[in-house]
N, C-alpha and C positions, 0 to 999 in steps of 0.2 A: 262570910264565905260566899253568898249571894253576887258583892261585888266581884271576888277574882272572877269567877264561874261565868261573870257577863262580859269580864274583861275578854276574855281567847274566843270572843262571838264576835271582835272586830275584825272586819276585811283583812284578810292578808297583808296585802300590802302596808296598814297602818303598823302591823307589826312588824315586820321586815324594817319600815325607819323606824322605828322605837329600838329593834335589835341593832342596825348599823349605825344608830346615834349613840346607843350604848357602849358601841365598839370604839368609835372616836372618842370618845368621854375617856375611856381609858386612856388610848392613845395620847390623848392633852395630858392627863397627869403624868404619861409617859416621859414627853420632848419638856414640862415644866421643869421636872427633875432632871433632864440633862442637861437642859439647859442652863439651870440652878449650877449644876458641878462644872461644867465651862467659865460662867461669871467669879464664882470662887476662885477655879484653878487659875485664872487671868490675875485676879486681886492677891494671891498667894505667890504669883510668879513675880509682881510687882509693874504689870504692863499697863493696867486700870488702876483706879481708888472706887470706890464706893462712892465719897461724897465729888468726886470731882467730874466724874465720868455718870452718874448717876444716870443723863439723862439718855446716853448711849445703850445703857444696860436695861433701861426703860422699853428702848426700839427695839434692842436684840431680843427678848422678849416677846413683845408684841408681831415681832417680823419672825420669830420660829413657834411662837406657839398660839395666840389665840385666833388663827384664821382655824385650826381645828375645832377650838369651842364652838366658833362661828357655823361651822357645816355642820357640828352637832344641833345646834339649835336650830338651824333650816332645816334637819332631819325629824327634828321632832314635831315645827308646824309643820308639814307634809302629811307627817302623820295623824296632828289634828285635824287640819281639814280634811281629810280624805276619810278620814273618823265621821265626822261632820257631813259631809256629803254623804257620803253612802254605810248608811249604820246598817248594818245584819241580825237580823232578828236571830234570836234562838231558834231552835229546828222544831222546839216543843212548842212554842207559838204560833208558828207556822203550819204545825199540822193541825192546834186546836183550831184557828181560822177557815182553814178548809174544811174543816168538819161541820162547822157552822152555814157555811156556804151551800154546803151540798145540802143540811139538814133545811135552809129555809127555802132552798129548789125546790126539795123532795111535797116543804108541805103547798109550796105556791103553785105546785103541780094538780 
């Protein structure tokens, strides 16, 4: 429980690309699956084969769907390093420090 609770104490923005990487993730399995029913209906129509056209269906492929995996995955290191760079303490840490602070002013005074 410890971890989700530290997980929503990351910068904003680290979550924002972890949600719009999220969103693309979808989307890939989206255009995978269309893509899927286009290469069939071509192989059912009789204009491709499988084994003959394979390397075609390979690129068709490649050229409609995995530049979305691609921007997922650049979304997600964004997110890591920006994770990485600027970590955000929880707010209960933050006040115990201050309180520290002020407590060793108080007695250095």
């Amino acid at each position: 429980m410890e971890k989700i609770k530290n997980w929503f104490y990351k910068p904003a923005f680290t979550l924002i690309c972890y949600a719009i990487a999220l969103l693309i993730i979808c989307y890939f399995g989206y255009t995978v699956n269309i893509s899927y029913q286009s290469v069939v209906s071509y192989v059912e129509a009789g204009s491709i084969s499988w084994g003959a056209n394979f390397g075609e269906i390979v690129a068709y492929f490649m050229s409609n769907t995995f530049s979305y995996f691609f921007y997922a995955m650049t979304f997600v290191f964004f997110g890591k390093v920006i994770s990485i760079i600027k970590p955000r303490a929880p707010k209960q840490e933050i006040v115990e420090e201050i309180n520290d602070n002020v407590d060793d002013e108080l007695i250095e005074s």
